[in-house]
C-alpha positions as CSV (number, residue, x, y, z in Angstrom):
1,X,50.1,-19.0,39.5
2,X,48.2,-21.2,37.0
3,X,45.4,-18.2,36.4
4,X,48.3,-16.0,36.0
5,X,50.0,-18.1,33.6
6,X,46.7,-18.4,31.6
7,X,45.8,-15.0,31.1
8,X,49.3,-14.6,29.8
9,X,48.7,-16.8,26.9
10,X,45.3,-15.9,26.7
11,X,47.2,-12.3,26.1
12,X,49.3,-13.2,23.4
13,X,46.9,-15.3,21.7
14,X,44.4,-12.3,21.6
15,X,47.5,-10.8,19.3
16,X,47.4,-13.4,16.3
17,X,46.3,-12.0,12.9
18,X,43.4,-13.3,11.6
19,X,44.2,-15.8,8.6
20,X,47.2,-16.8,10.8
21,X,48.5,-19.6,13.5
22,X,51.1,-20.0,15.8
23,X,52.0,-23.1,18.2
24,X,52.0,-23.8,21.9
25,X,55.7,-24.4,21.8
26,X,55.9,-20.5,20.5
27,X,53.9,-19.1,22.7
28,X,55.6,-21.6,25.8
29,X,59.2,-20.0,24.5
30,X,57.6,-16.4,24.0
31,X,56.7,-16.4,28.1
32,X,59.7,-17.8,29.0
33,X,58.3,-21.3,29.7
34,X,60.5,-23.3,26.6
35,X,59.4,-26.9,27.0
36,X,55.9,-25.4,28.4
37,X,54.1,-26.4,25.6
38,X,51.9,-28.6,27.6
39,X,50.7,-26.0,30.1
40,X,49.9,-23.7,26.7
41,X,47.8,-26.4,25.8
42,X,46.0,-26.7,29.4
43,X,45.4,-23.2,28.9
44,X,44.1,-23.3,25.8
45,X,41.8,-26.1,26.7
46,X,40.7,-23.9,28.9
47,X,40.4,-21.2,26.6
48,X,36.2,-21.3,26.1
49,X,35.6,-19.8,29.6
50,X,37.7,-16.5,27.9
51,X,35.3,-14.7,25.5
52,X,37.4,-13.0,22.5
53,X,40.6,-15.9,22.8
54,X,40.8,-17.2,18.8
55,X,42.1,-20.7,20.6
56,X,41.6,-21.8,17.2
57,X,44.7,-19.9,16.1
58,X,47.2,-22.1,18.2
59,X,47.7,-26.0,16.8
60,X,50.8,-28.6,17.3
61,X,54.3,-27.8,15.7
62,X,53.4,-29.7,12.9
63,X,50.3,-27.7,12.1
64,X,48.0,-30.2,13.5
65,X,44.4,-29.7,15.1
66,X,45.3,-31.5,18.2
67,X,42.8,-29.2,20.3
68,X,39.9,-29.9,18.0
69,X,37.9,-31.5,20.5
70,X,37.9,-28.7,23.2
71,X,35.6,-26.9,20.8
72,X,31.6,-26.7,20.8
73,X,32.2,-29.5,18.0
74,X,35.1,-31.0,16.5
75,X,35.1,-29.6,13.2
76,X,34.6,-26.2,14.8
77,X,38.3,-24.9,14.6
78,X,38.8,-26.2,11.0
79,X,35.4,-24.3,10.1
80,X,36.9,-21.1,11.6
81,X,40.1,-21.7,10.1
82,X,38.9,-22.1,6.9
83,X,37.3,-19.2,7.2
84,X,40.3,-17.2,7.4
85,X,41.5,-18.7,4.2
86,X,43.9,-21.5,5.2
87,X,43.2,-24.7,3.8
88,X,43.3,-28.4,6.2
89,X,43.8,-31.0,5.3
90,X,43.5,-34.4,7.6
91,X,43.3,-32.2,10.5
92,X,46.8,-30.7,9.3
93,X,47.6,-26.9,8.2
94,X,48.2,-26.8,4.7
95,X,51.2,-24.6,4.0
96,X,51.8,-24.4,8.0
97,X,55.3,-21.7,7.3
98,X,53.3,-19.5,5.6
99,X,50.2,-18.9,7.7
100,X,53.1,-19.3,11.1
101,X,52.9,-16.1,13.1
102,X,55.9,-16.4,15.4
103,X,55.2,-14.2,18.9
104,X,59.4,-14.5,19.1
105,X,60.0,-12.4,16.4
106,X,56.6,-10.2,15.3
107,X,55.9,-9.1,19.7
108,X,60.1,-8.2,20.1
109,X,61.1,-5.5,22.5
C-alpha cells in the first residue's frame, strides 16, 4: 500500500512546472488523502531513490524548505529553486501565491 501511495505522488510531482511549487497538503487533498500531508512528506523523503522526481518542487504550506535536509546537501533545493527563478529567503518562498501550482485545480477531470 505504502509503495503504491508513493508512486502516486511521485506521479503528480513529476507534473509540476519548472519555476513552480506546490505543498504536501495539495498533493495529500489531490489523492484523496486530505490531512495526509505527513505521508506526502515520508514520500517525498523518500523521493531520492526515484530518478526524475523534482522533490524540490514540494515545501510546507507556508512556503518553507522543511525537506531541505533530505537532499545531497541542505542548500541543495534552494540552489535548484533558485534556479528556476524563485527567490528564498530564510528557507521561505518569496512570493509563495505566485510560483503555487495547485494539482486541485491545473490536473481536474
Amino acid at each position: 500500500m505504502q509503495k503504491n501511495f508513493f508512486k502516486e505522488v511521485y506521479e503528480v510531482v513529476k507534473l509540476i512546472p519548472e519555476g513552480k511549487i506546490t505543498t504536501y497538503g495539495a498533493i495529500a487533498q489531490y489523492l484523496g488523502t486530505k490531512g495526509g500531508a505527513r505521508m506526502v512528506g515520508w514520500a517525498m523523503n523518500s523521493a531520492h531513490t526515484e530518478k526524475d522526481v523534482p522533490a524540490h518542487r514540494v515545501v510546507n504550506r507556508n512556503g518553507r524548505l522543511t525537506g531541505k535536509h533530505f537532499f545531497e546537501t541542505p542548500e541543495t533545493m534552494q540552489t535548484l529553486l533558485e534556479a528556476e527563478g524563485l527567490k528564498i529567503v530564510e528557507d521561505e518562498i518569496q512570493d509563495f501565491q505566485q510560483f503555487f501550482w495547485d494539482p486541485n485545480k491545473e490536473l481536474a477531470l
